[in-house]
N, CA, C and O atoms as a printed pandas DataFrame, in Angstrom:
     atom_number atom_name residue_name chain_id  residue_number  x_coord  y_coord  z_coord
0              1         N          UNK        A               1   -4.543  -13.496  -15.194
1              2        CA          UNK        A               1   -4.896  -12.093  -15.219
2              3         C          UNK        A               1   -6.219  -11.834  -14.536
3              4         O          UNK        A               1   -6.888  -12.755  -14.066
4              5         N          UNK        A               2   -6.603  -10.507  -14.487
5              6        CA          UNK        A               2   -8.049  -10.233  -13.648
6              7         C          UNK        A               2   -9.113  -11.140  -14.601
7              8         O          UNK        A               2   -8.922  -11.538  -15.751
8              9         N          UNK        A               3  -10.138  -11.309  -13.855
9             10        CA          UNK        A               3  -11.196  -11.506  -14.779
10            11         C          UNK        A               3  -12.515  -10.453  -14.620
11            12         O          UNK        A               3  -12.272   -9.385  -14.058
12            13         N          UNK        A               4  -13.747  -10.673  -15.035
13            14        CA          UNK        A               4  -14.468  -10.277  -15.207
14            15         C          UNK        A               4  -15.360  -10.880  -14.835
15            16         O          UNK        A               4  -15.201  -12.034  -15.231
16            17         N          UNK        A               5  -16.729  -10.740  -13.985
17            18        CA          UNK        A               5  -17.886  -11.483  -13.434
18            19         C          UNK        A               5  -18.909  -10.626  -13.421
19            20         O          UNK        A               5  -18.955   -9.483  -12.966
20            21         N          UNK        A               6  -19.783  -11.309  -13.992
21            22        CA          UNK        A               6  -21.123  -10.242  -14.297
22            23         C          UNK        A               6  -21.978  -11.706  -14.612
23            24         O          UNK        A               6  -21.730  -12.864  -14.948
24            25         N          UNK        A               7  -23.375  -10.681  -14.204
25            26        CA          UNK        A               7  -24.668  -11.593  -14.364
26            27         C          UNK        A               7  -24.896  -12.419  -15.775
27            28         O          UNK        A               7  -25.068  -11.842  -16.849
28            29         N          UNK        A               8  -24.881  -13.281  -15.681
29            30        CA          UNK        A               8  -25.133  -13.607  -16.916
30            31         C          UNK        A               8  -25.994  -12.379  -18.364
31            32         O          UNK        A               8  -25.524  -12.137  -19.476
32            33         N          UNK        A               9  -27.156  -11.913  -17.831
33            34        CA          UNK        A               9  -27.964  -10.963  -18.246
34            35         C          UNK        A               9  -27.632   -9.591  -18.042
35            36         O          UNK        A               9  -28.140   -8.698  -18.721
36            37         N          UNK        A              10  -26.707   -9.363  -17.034
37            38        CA          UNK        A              10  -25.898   -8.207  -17.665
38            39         C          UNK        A              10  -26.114   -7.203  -16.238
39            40         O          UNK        A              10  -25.731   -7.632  -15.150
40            41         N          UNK        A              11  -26.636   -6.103  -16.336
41            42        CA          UNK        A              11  -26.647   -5.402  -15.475
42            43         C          UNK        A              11  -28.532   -4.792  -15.483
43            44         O          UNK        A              11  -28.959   -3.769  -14.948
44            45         N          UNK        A              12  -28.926   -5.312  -15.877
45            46        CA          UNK        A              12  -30.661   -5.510  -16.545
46            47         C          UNK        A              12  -31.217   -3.882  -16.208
47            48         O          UNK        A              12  -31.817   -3.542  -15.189
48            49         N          UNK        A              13  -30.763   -2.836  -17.585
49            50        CA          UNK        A              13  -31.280   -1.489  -16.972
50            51         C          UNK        A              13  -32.338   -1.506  -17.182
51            52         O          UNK        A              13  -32.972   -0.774  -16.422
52            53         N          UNK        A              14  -33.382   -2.437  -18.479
53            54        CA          UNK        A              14  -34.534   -2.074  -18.664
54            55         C          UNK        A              14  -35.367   -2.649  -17.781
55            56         O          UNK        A              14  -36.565   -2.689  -18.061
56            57         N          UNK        A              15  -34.908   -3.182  -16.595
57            58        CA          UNK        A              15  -36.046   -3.555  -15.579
58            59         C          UNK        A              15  -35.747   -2.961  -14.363
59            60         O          UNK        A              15  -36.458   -3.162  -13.379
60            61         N          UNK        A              16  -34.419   -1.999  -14.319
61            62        CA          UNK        A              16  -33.917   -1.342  -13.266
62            63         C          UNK        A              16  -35.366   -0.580  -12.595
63            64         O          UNK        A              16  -36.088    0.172  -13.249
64            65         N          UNK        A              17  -35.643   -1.038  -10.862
65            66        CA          UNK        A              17  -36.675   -0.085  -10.412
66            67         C          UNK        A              17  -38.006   -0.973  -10.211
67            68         O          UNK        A              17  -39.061   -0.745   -9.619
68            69         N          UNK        A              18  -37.572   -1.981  -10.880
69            70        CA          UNK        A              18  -39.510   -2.465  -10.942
70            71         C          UNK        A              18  -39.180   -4.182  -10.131
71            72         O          UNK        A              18  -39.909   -5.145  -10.369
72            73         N          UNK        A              19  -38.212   -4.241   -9.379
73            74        CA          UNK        A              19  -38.303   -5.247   -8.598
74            75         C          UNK        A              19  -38.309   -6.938   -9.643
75            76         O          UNK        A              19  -38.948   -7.977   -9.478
76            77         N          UNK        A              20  -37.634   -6.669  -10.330
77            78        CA          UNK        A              20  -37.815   -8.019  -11.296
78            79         C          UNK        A              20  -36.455   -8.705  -10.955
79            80         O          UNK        A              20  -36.405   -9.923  -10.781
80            81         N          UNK        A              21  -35.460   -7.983  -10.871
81            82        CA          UNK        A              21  -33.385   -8.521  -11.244
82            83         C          UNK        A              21  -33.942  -10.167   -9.600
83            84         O          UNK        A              21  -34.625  -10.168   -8.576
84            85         N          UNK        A              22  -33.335  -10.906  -10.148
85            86        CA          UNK        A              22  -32.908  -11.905   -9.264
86            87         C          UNK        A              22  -31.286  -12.282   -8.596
87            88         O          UNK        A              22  -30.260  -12.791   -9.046
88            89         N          UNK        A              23  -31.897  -11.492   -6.765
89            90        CA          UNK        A              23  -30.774  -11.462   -6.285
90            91         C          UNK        A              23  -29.705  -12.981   -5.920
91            92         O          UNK        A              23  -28.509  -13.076   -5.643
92            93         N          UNK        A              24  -30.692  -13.909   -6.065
93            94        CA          UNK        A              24  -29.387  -15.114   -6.366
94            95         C          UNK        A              24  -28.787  -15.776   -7.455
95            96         O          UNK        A              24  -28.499  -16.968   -7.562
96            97         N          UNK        A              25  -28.643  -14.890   -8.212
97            98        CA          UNK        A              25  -27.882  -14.575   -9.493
98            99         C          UNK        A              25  -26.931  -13.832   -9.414
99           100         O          UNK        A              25  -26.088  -14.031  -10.288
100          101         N          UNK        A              26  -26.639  -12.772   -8.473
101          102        CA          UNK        A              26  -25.837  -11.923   -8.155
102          103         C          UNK        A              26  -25.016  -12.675   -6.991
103          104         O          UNK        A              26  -23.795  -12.757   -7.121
104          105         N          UNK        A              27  -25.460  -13.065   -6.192
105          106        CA          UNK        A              27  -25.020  -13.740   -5.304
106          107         C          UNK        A              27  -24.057  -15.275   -5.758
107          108         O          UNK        A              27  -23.082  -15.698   -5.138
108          109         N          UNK        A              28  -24.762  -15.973   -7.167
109          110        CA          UNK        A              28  -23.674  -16.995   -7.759
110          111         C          UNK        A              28  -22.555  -16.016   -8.224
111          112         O          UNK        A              28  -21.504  -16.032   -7.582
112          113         N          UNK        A              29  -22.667  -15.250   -9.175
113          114        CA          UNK        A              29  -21.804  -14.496   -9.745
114          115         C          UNK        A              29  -20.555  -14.780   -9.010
115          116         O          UNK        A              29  -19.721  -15.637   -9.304
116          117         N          UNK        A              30  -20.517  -13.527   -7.503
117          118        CA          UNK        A              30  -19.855  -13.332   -6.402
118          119         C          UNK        A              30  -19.445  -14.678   -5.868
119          120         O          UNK        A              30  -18.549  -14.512   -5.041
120          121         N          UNK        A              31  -19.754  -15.944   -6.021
121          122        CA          UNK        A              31  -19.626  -17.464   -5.527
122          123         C          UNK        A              31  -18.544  -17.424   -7.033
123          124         O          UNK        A              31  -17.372  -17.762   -6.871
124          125         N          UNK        A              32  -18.844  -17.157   -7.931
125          126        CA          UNK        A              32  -17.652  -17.415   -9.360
126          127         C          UNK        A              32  -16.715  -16.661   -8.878
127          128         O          UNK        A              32  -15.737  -17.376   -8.660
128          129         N          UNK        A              33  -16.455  -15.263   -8.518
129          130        CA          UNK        A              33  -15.016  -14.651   -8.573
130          131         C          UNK        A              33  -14.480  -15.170   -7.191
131          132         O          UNK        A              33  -13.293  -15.455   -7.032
132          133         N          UNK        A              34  -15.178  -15.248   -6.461
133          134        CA          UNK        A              34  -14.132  -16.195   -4.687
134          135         C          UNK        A              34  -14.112  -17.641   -5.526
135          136         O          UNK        A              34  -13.562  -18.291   -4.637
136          137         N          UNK        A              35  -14.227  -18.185   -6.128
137          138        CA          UNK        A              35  -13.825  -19.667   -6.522
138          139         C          UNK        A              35  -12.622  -18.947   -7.922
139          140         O          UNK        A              35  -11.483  -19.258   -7.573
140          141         N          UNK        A              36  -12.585  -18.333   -8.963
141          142        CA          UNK        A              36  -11.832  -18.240   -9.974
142          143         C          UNK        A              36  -11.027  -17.183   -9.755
143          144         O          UNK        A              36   -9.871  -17.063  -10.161
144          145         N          UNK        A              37  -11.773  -16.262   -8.980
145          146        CA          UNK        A              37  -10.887  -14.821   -9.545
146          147         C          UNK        A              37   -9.657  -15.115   -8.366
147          148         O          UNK        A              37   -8.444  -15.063   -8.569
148          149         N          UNK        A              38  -10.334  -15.429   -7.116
149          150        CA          UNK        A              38   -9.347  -15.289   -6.078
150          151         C          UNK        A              38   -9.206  -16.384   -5.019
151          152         O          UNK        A              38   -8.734  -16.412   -3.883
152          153         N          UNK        A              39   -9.891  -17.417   -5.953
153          154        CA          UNK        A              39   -9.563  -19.128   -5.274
154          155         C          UNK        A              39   -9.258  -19.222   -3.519
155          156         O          UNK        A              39   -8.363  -19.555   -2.742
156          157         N          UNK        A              40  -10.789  -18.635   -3.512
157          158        CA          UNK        A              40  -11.352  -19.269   -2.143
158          159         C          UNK        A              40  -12.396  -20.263   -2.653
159          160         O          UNK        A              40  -13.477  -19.754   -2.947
160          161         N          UNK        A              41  -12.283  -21.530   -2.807
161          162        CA          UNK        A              41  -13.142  -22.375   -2.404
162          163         C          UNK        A              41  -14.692  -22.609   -1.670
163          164         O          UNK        A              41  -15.889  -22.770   -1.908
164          165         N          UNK        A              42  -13.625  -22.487   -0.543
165          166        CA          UNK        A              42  -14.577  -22.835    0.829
166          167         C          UNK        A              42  -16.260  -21.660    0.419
167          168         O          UNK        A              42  -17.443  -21.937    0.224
168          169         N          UNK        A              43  -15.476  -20.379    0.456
169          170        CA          UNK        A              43  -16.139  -19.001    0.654
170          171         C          UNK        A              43  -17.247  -19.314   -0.584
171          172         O          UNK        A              43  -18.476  -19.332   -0.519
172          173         N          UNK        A              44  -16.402  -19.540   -1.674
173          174        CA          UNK        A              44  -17.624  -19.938   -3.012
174          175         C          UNK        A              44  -18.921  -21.081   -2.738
175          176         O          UNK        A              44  -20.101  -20.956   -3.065
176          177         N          UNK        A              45  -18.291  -22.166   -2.059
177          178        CA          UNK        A              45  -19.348  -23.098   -1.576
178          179         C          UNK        A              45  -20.535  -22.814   -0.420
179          180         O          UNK        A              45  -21.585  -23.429   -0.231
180          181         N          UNK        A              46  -20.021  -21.748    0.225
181          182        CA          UNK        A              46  -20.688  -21.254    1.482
182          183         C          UNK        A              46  -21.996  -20.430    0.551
183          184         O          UNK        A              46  -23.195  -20.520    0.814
184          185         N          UNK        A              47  -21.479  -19.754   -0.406
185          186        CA          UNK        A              47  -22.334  -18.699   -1.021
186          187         C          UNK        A              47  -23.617  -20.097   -1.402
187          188         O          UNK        A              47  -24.698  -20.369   -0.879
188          189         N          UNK        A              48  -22.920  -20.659   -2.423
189          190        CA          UNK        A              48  -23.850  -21.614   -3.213
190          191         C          UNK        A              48  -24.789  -22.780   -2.350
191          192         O          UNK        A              48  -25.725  -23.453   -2.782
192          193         N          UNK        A              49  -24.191  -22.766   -0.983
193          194        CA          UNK        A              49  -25.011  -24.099   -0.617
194          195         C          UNK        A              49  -26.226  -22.824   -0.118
195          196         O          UNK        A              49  -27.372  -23.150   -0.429
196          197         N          UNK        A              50  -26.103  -21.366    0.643
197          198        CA          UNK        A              50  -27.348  -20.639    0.945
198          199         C          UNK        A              50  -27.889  -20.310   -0.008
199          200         O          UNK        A              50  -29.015  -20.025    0.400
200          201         N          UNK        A              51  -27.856  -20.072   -1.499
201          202        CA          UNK        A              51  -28.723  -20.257   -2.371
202          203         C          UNK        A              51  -29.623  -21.639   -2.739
203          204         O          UNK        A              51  -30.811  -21.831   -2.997
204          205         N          UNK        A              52  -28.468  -22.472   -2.632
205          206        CA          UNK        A              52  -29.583  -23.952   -2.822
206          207         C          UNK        A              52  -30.473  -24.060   -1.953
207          208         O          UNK        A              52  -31.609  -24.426   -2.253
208          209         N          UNK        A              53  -29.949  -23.623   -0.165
209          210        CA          UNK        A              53  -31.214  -23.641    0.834
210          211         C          UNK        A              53  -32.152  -22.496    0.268
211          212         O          UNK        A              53  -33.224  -22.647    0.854
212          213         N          UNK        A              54  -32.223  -21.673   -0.397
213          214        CA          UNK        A              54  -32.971  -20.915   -0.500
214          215         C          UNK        A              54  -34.286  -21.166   -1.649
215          216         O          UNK        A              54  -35.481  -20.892   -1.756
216          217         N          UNK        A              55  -33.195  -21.876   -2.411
217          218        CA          UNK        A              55  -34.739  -22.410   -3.568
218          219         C          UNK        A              55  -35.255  -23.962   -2.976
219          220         O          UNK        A              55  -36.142  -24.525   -3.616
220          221         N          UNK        A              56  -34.774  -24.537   -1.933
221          222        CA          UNK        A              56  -35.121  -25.647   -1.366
222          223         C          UNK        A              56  -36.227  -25.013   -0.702
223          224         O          UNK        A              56  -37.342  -25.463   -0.966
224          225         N          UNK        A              57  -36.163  -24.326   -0.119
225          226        CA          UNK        A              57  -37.408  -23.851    0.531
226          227         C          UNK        A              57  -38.700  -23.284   -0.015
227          228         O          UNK        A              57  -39.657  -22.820    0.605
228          229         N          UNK        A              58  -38.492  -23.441   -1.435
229          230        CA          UNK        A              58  -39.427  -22.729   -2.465
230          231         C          UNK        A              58  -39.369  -21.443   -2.961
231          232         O          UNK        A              58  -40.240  -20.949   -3.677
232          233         N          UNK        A              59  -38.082  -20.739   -2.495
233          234        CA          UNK        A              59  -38.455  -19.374   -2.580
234          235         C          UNK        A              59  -38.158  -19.315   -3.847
235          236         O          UNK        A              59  -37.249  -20.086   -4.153
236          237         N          UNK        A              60  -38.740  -18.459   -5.014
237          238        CA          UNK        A              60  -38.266  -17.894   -6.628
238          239         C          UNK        A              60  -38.735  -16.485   -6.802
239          240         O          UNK        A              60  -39.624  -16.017   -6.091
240          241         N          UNK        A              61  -38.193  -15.871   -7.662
241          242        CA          UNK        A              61  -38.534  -14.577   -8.408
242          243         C          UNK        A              61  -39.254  -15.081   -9.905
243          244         O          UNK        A              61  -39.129  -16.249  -10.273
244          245         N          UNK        A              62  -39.837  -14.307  -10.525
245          246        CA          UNK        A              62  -40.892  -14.574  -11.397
246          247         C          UNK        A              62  -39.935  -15.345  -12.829
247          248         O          UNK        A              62  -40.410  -16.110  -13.668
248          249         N          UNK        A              63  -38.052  -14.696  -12.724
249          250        CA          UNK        A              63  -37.812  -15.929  -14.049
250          251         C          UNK        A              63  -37.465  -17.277  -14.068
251          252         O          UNK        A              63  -37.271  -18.115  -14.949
252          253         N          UNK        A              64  -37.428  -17.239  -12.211
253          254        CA          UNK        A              64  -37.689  -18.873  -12.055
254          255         C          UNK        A              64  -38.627  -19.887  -11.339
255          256         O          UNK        A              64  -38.600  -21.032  -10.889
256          257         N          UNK        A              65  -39.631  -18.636  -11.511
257          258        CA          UNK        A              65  -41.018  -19.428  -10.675
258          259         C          UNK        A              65  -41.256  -20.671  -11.027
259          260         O          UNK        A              65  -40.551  -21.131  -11.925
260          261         N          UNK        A              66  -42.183  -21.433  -10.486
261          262        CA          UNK        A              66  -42.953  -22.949  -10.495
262          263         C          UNK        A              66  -43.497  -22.948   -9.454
263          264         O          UNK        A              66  -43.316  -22.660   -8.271
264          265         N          UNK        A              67  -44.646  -23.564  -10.524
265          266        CA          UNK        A              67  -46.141  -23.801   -9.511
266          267         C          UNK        A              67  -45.496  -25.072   -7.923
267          268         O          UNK        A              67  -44.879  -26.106   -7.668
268          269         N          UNK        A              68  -46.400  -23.707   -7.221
269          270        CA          UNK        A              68  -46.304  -24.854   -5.550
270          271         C          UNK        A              68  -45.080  -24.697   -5.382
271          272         O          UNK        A              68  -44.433  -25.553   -4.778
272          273         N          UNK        A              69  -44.330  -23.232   -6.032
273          274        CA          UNK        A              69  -43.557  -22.317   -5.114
274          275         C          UNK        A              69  -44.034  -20.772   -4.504
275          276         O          UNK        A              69  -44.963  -20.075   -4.911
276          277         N          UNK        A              70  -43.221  -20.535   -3.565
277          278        CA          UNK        A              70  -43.783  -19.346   -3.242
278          279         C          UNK        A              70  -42.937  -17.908   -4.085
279          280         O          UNK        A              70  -41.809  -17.505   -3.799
280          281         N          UNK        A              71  -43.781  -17.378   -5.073
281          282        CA          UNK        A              71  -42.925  -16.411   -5.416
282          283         C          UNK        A              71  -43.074  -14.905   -4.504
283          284         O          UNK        A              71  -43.981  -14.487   -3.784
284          285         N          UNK        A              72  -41.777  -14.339   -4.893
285          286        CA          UNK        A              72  -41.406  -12.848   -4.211
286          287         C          UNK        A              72  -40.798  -11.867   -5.301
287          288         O          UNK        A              72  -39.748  -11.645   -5.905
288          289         N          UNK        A              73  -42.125  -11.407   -5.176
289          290        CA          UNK        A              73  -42.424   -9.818   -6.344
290          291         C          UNK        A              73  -41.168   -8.561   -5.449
291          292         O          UNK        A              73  -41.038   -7.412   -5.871
């Protein structure tokens, strides 16, 4: 049957506006429904390996910062 895919944290209204939501969280999500909802594979792995390059490179938002990364407010 259909499923359902949402952020783990939901649709985050109380931070809606102030630049906090982390867009590669949204971006796995969308990597879950092309792998479950509608079993593309390939398309799900494509999503997930440009997020891994993306925190390989240091980049984080403040709920997954670490020191001697570069965060983006």
């Amino acid at each position: 049957g259909p499923g359902l895919f949402e952020l783990i944290y939901g649709s985050t209204p109380d931070i809606a506006g102030q630049d906090k939501a982390n867009p590669l969280v949204t971006r796995l999500s969308v990597a879950m429904l092309l792998r479950y909802g509608l079993h593309e594979e390939n398309a799900a792995r494509i999503i997930e390996s440009a997020v891994l390059e993306t925190l390989n490179k240091g980049f984080r938002k403040g709920d997954i910062f670490l020191a001697g990364k570069v965060q983006k407010n």
